[in-house]
C-alpha angles and dihedrals in degrees: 000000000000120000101227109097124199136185119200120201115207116031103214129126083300107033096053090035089059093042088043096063091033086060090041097068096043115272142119123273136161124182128220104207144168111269103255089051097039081059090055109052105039083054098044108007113208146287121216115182129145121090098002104044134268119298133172138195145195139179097044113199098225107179129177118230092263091067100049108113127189104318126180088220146032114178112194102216099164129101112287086243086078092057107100088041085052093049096047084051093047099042086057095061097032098118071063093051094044095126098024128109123230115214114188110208113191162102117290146012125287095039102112094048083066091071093045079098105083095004137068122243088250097052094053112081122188123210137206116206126172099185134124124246125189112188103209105178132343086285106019115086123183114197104212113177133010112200089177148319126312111259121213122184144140108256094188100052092014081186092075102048093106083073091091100052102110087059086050083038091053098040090052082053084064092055098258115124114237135155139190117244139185088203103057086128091059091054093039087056088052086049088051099059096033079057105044086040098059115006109073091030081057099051095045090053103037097229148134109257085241088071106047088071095042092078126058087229097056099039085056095055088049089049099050083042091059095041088059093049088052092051091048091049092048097054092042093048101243122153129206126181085265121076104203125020083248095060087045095050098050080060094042089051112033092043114003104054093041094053084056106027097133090037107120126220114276088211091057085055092054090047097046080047091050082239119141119269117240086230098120087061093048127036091000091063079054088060104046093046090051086055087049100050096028095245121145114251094168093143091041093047089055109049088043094056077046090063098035088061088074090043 
């Protein structure tokens, strides 16, 4: 058995993908989840099959937060909605956690800064992961597509982010493909407005992605969606690997939507199961830092009051 030793918090598709492969290759990993999940899994474990093959396990380790002890890693896998929780719950058992990496592995932009409290800049890692993940039942994940590799880095001191290579280095073990970047902020921002594009216009429509471009009046709201992103970026002095929106939109139409053109919003799923949306950490980022830097976010406002309306 490995000596690297990781606790995941949130056992969801990614968060039992990622400790799946983790345990796969060899390594220790314990998992902080909900009640009903934790039940679950210490009675019947969990399945993962899909893209990368088929794998079981039993004996889950499911730990509570009391319990965690000095971990090299904590990878945060639950909705961005459970943050502040998880860093209550972290910051209490810090003087526990006083050597250990947190790696925030989620949806959205703004997410690692919620854990600055307790915890120094070069011990927060963001990550970038453009997997899917079908939740079949509490304990069977099915991975479904894989666009590239995960991407793991440090956005506030983007020179250490090698640091986390042996945990890049040990889920690769597994078989999941996973790199170190310096540049992690750079593929958080192309999530963000594949995201805000798609997701919440999805989910109020109730439609595949590959509809929403298939009509002039949808595309519009996604273009003026993405202009307003551009303009945000631009005044807050955020980069992606695209210089202008037009140079973004003729990728997100020629090759992104079509890769996922029958995948179905995320957010529609939280609002059939009565969950909270992550609006707040998507469009709704793109809103408060219009108000901050006076730029106009009108499209982006409004399909984020949409969404709040089921929260």
């Amino acid at each position: 058995m490995a000596d690297l030793r990781v606790v995941v918090v949130g056992a969801g598709g990614v968060g039992l993908s990622l400790g799946g492969f983790l345990l796969k290759a060899g390594y220790n990993v314990s998992f902080v989840a909900t009640k009903r999940t934790a039940e679950i899994l210490k009675k019947n474990g969990f399945k993962i099959s899909g893209i990368f093959g088929k794998m079981e396990f039993r004996d889950v380790d499911i730990i509570d937060y009391d319990s965690i002890s000095k971990p090299d890693y904590v990878l945060i896998c639950t909705k961005t909605t459970a943050n502040e929780q998880i860093a209550d719950n972290l910051c209490r058992i810090k003087n526990r956690l006083s050597n250990s990496k947190l790696v925030v592995v989620q949806n959205g932009w703004g997410n690692a800064e919620k854990f600055l409290g307790c915890f120094e800049e070069e011990r927060v890692f963001a990550a970038r992961i453009i997997t899917g993940f079908y939740r079949k039942a509490l304990n069977e994940i099915e991975i479904t597509v894989h666009a590239d590799d995960m991407v793991v880095g440090n956005i506030f001191k983007k020179e250490i982010s090698f640091q986390v290579k042996d945990l890049c280095d040990a889920l690769k073990e597994g078989g999941f493909p996973v790199r170190v970047s310096l540049d992690v902020d750079k593929y958080l921002w192309a999530k963000m407005l594949y995201n805000c594009a798609l997701n919440p216009l999805g989910a109020v429509l109730n439609v595949e992605y590959g509809r929403l471009a298939e009509k002039p009046s949808t595309r519009m709201i996604m273009d003026r969606i993405i202009d307003e992103i551009f303009d945000v970026m631009d005044a807050a002095g955020f980069k992606t690997f695209f210089d202008t929106a037009e140079s973004y939109k003729k990728e997100f139409y020629s090759k992104l939507i079509p890769a996922t053109a029958g995948h179905r919003s995320s957010m529609l799923q939280d609002i059939l199961a009565g969950n909270k949306t992550e609006i707040d950490s998507l469009n709704g980022v793109i809103v408060r830092l219009g108000e901050k830097y006076d730029v106009d976010v009108s499209y982006n406002r409004f399909i984020t009051h949409l969404i709040q309306f089921f929260d």
